[in-house]
VOGU-3710 file (C-alpha; in Angstrom, 3 decimals, decimal comma):
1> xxxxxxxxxx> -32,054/22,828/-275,169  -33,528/24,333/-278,252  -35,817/26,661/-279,133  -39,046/25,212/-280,959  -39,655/21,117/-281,239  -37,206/19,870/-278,528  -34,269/18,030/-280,225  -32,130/15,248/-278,143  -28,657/14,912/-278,031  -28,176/11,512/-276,714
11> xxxxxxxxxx> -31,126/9,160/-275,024  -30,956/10,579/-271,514  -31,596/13,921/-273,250  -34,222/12,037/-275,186  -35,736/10,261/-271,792  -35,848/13,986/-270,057  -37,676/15,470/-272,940  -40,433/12,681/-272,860  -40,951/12,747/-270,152  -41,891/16,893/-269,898
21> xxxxxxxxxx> -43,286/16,750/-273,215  -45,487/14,069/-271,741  -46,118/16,018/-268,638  -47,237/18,940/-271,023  -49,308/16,905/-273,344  -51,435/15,285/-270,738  -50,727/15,486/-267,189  -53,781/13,984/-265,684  -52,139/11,002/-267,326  -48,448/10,987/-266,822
31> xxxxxxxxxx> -47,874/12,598/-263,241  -49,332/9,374/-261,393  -46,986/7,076/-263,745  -44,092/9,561/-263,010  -44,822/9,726/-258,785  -44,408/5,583/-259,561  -41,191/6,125/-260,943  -39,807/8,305/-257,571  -38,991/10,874/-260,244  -37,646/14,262/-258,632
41> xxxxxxxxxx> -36,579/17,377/-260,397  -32,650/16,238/-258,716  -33,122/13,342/-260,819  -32,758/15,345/-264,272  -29,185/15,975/-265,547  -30,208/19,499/-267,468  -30,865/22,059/-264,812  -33,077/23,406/-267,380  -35,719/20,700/-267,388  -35,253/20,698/-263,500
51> xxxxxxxxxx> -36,542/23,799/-263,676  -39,638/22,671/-266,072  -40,050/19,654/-263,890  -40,113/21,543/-260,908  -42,920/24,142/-262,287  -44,797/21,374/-262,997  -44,660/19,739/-259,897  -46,049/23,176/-258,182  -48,922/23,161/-260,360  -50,084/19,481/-259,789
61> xxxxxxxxxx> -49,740/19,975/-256,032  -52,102/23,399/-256,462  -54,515/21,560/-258,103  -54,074/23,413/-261,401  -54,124/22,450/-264,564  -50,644/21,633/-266,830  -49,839/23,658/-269,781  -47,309/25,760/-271,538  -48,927/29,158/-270,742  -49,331/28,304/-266,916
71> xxxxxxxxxx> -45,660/26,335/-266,796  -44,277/30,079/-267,673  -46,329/31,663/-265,126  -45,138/29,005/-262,861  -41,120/29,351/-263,948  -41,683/33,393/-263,580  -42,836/32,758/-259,886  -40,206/30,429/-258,436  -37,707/32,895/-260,331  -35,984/29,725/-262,468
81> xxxxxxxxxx> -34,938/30,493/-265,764  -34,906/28,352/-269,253  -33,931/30,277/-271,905  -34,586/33,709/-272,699  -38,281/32,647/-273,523  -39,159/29,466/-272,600  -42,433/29,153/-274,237  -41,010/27,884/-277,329  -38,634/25,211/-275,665  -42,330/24,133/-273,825
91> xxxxxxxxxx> -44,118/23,527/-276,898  -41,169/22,243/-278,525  -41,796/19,443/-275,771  -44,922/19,043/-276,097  -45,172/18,291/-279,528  -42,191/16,024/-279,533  -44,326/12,767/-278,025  -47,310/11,023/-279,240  -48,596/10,170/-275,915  -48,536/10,182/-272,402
101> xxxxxxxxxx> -48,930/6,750/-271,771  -45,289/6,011/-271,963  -44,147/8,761/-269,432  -43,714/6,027/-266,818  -41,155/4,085/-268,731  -38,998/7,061/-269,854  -39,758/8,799/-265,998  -37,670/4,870/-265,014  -35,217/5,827/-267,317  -34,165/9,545/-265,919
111> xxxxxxxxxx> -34,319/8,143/-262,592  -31,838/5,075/-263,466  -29,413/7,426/-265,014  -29,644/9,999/-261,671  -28,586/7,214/-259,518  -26,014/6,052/-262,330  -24,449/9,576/-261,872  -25,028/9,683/-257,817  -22,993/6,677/-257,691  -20,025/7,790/-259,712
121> xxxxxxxxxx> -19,644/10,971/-258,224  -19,407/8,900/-254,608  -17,040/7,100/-256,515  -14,885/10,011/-257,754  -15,227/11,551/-254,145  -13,410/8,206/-252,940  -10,572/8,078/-255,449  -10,093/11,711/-254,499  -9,814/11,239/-250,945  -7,624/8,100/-251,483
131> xxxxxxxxxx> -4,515/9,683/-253,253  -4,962/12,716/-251,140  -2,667/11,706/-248,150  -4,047/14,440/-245,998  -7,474/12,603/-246,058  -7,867/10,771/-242,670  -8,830/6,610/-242,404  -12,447/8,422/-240,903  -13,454/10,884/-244,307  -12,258/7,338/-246,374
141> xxxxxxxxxx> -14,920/5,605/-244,514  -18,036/7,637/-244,824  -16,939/8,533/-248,619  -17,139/4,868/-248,521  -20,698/4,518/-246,988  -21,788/6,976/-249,100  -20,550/5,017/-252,039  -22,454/1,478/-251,028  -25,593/4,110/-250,465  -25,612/4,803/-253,616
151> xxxxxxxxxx> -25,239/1,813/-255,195  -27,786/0,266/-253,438  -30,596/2,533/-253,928  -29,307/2,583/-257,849  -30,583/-1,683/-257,376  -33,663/-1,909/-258,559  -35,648/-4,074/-255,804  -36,603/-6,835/-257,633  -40,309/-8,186/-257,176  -41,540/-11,690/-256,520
161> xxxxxxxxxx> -43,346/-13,287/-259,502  -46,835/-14,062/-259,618  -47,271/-17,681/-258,911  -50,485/-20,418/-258,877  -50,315/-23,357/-256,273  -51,156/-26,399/-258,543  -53,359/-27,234/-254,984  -55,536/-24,356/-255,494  -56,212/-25,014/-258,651  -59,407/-26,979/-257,799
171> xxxxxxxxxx> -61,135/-29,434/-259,880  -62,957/-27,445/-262,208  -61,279/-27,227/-265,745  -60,549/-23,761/-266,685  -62,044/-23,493/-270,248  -60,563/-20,977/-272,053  -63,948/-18,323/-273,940  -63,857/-18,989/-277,132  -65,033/-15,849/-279,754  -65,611/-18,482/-282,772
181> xxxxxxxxxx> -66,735/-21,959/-281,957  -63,663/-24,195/-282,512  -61,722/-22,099/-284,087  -60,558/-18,287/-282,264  -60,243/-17,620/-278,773  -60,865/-14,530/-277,182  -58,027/-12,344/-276,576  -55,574/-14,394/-278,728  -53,561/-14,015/-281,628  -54,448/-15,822/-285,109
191> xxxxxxxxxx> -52,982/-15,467/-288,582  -54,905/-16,442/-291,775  -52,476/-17,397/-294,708  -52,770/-17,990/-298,344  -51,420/-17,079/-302,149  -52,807/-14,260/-303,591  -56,399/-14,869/-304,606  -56,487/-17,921/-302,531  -59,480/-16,039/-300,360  -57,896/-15,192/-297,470
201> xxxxxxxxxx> -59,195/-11,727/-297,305  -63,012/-13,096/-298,349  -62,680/-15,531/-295,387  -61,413/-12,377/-292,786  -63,978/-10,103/-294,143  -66,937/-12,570/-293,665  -65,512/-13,471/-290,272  -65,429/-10,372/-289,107  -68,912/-9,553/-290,122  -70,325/-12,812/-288,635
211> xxxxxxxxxx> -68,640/-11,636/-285,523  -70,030/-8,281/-285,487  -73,235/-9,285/-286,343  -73,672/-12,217/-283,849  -74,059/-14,611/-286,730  -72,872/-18,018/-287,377  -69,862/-18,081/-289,183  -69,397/-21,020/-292,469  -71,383/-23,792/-289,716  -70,290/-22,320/-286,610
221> xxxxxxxxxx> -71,590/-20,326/-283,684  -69,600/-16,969/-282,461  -69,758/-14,388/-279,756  -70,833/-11,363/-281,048  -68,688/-8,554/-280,165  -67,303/-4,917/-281,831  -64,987/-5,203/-284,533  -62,382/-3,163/-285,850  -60,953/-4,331/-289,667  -57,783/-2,408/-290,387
231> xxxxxxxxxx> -57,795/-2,671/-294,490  -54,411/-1,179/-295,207  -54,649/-2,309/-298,316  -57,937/-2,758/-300,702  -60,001/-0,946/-298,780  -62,283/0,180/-301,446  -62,906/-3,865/-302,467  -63,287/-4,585/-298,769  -66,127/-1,914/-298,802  -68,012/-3,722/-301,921
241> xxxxxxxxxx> -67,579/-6,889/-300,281  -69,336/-5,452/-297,199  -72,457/-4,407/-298,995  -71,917/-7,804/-301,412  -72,454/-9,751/-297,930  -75,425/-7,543/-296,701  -77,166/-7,597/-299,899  -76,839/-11,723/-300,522  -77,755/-12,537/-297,181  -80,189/-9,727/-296,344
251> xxxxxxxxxx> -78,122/-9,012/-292,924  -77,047/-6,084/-291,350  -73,228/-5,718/-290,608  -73,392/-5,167/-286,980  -70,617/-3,277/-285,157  -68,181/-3,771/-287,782  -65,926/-0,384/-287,852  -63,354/-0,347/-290,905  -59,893/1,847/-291,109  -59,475/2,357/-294,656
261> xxxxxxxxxx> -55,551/3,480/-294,769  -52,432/2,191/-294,618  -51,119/2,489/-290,887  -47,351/0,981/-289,389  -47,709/-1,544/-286,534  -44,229/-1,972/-285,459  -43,507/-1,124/-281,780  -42,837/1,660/-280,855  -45,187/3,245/-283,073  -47,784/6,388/-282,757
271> xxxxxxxxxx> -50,193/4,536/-285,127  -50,714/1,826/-282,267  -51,292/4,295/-280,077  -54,117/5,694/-282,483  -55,452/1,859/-283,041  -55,948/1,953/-279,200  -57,346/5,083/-279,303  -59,792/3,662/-282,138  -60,810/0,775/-280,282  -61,569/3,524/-276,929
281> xxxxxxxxxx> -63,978/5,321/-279,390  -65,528/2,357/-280,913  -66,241/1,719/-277,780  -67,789/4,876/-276,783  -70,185/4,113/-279,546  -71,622/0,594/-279,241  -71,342/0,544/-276,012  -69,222/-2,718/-275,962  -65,335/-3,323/-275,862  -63,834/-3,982/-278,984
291> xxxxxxxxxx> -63,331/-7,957/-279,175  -61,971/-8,292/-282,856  -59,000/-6,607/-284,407  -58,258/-8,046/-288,387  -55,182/-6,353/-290,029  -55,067/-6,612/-293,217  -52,076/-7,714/-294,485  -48,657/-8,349/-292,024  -46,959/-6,702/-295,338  -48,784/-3,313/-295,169
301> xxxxxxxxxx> -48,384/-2,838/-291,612  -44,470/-3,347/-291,329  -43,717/-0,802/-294,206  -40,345/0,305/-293,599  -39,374/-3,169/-291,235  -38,246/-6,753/-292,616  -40,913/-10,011/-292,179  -37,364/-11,815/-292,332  -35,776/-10,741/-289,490  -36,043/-11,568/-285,397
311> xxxxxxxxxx> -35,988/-8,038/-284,329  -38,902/-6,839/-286,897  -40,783/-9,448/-286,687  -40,601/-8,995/-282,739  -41,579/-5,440/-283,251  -45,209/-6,454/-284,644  -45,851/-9,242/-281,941  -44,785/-6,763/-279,583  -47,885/-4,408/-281,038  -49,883/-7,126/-281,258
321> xxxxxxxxxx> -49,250/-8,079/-277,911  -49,797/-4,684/-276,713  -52,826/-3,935/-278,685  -54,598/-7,876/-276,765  -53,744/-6,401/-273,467  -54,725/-2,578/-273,577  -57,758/-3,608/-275,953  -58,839/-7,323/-274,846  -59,510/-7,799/-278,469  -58,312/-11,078/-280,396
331> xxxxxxxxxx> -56,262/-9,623/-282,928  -56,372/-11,471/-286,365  -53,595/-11,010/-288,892  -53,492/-11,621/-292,711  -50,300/-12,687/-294,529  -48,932/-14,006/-297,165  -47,634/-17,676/-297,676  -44,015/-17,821/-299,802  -43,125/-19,537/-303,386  -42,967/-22,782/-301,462
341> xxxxxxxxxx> -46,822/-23,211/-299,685  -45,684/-26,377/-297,940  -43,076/-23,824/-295,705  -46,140/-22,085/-294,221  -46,194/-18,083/-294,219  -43,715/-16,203/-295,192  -41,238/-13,979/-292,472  -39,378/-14,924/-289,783  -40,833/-18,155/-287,854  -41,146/-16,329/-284,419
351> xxxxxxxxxx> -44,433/-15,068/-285,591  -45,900/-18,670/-286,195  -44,524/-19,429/-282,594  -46,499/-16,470/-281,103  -49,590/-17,840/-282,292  -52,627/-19,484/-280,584  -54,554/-20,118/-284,142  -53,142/-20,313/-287,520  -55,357/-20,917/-290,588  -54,280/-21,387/-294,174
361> xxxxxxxxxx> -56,240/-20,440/-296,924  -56,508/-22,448/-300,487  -58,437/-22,749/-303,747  -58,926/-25,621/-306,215  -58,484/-23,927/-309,228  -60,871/-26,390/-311,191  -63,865/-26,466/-308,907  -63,223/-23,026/-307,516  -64,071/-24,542/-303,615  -62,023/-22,546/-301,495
371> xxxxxxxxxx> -60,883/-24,567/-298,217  -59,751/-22,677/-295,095  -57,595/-25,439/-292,404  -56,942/-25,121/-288,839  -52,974/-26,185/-288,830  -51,942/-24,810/-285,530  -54,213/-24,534/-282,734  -53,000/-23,916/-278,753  -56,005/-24,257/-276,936  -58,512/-25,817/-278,494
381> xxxxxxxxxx> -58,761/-29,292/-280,428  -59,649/-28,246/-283,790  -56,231/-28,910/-285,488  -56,854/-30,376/-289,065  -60,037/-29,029/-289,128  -61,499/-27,414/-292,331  -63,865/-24,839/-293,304  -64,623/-24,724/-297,295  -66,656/-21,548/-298,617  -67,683/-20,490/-302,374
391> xxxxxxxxxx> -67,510/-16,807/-303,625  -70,876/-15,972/-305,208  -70,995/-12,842/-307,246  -73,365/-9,836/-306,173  -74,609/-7,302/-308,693  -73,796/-3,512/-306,989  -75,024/-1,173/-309,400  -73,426/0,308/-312,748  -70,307/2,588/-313,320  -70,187/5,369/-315,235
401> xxxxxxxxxx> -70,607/3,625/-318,651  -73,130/1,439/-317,820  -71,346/-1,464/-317,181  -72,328/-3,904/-314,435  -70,369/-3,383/-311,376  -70,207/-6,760/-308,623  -68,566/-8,089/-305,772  -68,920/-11,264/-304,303  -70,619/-12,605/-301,018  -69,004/-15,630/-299,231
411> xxxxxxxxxx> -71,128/-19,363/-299,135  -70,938/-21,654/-296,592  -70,103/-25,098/-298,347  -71,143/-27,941/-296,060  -69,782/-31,284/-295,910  -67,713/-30,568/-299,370  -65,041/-33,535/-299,823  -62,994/-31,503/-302,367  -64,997/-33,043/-305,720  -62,843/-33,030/-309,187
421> xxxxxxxxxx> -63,675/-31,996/-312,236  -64,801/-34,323/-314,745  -61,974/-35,605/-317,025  -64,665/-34,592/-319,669  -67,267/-32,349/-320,363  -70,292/-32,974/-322,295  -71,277/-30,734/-324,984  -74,767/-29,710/-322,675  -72,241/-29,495/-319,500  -70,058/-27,036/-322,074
431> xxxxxxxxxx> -72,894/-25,174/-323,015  -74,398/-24,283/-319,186  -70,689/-23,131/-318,318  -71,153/-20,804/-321,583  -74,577/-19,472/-320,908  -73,438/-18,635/-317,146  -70,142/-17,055/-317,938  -71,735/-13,947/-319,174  -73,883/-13,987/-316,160  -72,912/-12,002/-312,683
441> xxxxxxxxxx> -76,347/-12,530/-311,171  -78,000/-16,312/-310,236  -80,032/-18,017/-312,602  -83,520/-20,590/-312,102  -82,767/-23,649/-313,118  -85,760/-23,686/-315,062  -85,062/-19,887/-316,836  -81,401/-21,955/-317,615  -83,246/-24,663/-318,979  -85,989/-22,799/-320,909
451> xxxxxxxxxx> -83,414/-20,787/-322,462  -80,846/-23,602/-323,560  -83,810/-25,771/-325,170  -84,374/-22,697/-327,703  -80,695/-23,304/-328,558  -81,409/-26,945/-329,431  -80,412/-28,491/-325,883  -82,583/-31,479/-324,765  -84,291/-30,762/-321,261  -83,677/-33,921/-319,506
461> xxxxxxxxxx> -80,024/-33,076/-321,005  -79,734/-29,647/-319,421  -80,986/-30,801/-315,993  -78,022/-33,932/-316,095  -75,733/-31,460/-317,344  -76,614/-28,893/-314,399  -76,994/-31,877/-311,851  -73,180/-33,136/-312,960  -71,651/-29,438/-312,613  -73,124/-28,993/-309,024
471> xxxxxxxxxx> -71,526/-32,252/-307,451  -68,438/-31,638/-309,477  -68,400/-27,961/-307,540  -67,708/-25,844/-310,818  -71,463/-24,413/-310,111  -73,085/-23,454/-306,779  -77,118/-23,234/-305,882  -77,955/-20,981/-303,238  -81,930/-20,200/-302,623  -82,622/-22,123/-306,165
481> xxxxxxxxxx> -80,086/-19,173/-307,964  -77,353/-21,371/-310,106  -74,185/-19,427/-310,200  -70,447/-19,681/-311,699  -68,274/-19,512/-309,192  -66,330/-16,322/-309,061  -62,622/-16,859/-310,198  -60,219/-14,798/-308,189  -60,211/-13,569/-304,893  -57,833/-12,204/-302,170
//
């Protein structure tokens, strides 16, 4: 032991320290998950944390509360000693875990390695007593019972499985709750691919507010439910895109709660712990269980791990994994796709295994139509299926030298076939594009038309050329405003 922040030696050092620093950080929490274990003060192999253990222990079973200042009290009055002050070991303890949530799984540990050391001491007390010839055939025996003892009770019982009888199933189908028609169920795990500017993070961001908002979502219907958007990167643009949405399509955002910083996500990791702690307090607030978790992107979250390797890679599912079953949430994922699009996202191919929904999102550069396609789906039929969306842009306001500041809202795009552009454009189709291009607002077709006669444009010309652009998809009408397509988008 140190003085200060508690530093381990080796991991049963390490276990022993979690475990009180756990004890110290929240006790309410991490003595019921420790009585699980069996843990006894015996159990620990440095007489010093016996000691802490054992102060603890008298305070729980007084009723009292757990913390450094009564742990002395309670060290001074069963007359055990750790150090010549032990207040600074205590909150060295304390501060050396994240949470107490884990105290049952390092508690497992201590108590493994106590019966680990029980049994080779029996052992040693056998070898002894063999090459001693004064030991009689009676000592060798119960040294010997005392060994097999030992060894059993360091067996870990092992539990039966849960199991279903296929006869109790009955006859009703179990359908599994979906949280967007068709396309996400709840509690599962979905990734949205694409290049950069593909629209991956449009399509997340106006998911996630259709979600939290109740509303449909590009055609289709969705449970409305809290959502938590983790922008680790871009949080700024994700912010304009928010008010972009509300601002098109005079809507509120619902209970749509945004992280705006860069967090790690790779088991074990305090920041999950905080995301969990997030989702408690969201909570708290709406009054509802979080049912939506986006991170956004895989890349931000594993700074400091490898997308290309198994045990990395297993490290995020593992989060994820842990984040579906403390939270209930679906938990959503953006990433990137590699040089080669056909190959699918980029990383190690366990993730694409883990998934129940995997969507990958794509532009035509031409007609700026952005397509997003279902090409994995686990429990639902809506593999192949795709969703196709336009980026409109939104006028904000003005920066600081006047100049016009936008983001764009997301369009649904019904029934699109993926049109081409014309092999040609006519000199009236050219001029539209040019009028529009300087334009970040809509424009009425008949302001367009108005103003393009005064440049010498035939009318009947204007509307053909404006007609031709539409089903060609390099222009999109929404509520009679013609816009140009936004180019770019994440």
């Amino acid at each position: 032991m140190t003085s200060g922040r508690a530093v381990a030696a080796d991991p049963a050092d390490a276990a022993e320290q979690s475990v009180l620093g756990a004890l110290l950080l929240d006790a309410g929490t991490a003595w019921p998950l420790c009585a699980a274990a069996g843990l006894r003060a015996t159990d620990f192999a440095d007489r010093q944390h016996a000691a802490i253990f054992g102060a603890v222990a008298l305070l729980v079973q007084r009723g009292q509360a757990v913390d450094s200042l009564l742990v002395c009290q309670a060290l001074a009055e069963l007359g055990l000693q750790v150090g010549a002050d032990p207040m600074p070991v205590l909150v060295g303890l304390e501060v050396s875990v994240a949470t107490a949530r884990n105290a049952g799984l390092h508690a497992e540990l201590v108590v493994r390695r106590a019966r680990l050391r029980r049994v080779h001491a029996a052992a040693t007390a056998v070898a002894r007593a063999a090459a001693d010839g004064a030991a009689n055939d009676e000592t060798l025996q119960s040294l010997l019972a005392d060994l097999t003892e030992q060894a059993k009770a360091g067996l870990p019982r092992a539990a039966a499985l849960p199991v279903t009888w296929a006869a109790e199933i009955g006859a009703d189908v179990q359908l599994p709750q979906q949280l967007v028609e068709g396309l996400l169920t709840a509690g599962g795990l979905s990734s949205v691919n694409g290049h950069p500017n593909a629209g991956k993070s449009y399509f997340a961001g106006a998911l996630a507010l259709a979600v939290a908002s109740g509303l449909d979502f590009l055609g289709r219907r969705v449970q409305q439910v809290p959502v938590v958007y983790i922008a680790a990167e871009g949080a700024a643009s994700m912010l304009a895109r928010f008010q972009a949405d509300a601002r098109f399509h005079k809507r509120q955002p619902g209970h749509l709660a945004l992280v705006a910083q860069g967090v790690t996500l790779l088991e074990p990791s305090a920041d999950v712990d905080a995301l969990v702690a997030t989702c408690d307090a969201v909570r708290a607030r709406t009054g509802a269980p979080v049912g939506l978790i986006v991170i956004d992107t895989v890349a931000r979250v594993m700074v400091g791990g490898d997308e290309n390797t198994a045990v990395d890679m297993g490290r995020l599912i593992a989060a994820a994994d842990r984040l579906k079953a403390t939270t209930g949430a679906h938990v959503l994922l953006l990433h990137h796709v590699g040089k080669d699009a056909s190959k699918g996202a980029r990383g190690h191919s366990s993730l694409r295994a883990a998934l129940d929904t995997e969507i990958e999102v794509s532009v035509d550069d031409s007609t700026r139509l952005h397509t997003a396609k279902v090409t994995k789906q686990r429990d639902l039929a809506s593999k192949g299926d795709t969703l196709h969306f336009r980026l409109v842009p939104v006028p904000l306001g003005v920066d600081q030298w006047g100049g016009e500041v936008t983001a764009c809202a997301v369009v649904h795009e019904p029934g699109s076939a993926d049109p081409q552009r014309p092999a040609r454009l006519t000199p009236c189709q050219q001029a539209v594009l040019a009028y529009l291009a300087g334009k970040a607002a809509g424009v009425r077709r008949r302001a367009m038309v108005e103003e393009l006669e005064r440049q010498g444009q035939a009318r009947a010309s204007v509307y053909r050329a404006i007609g031709g652009l539409l089903n060609a998809g390099m222009l999109v009408d929404v509520a009679g405003q013609v816009y140009l397509p936004r180019e770019g988008a994440q």
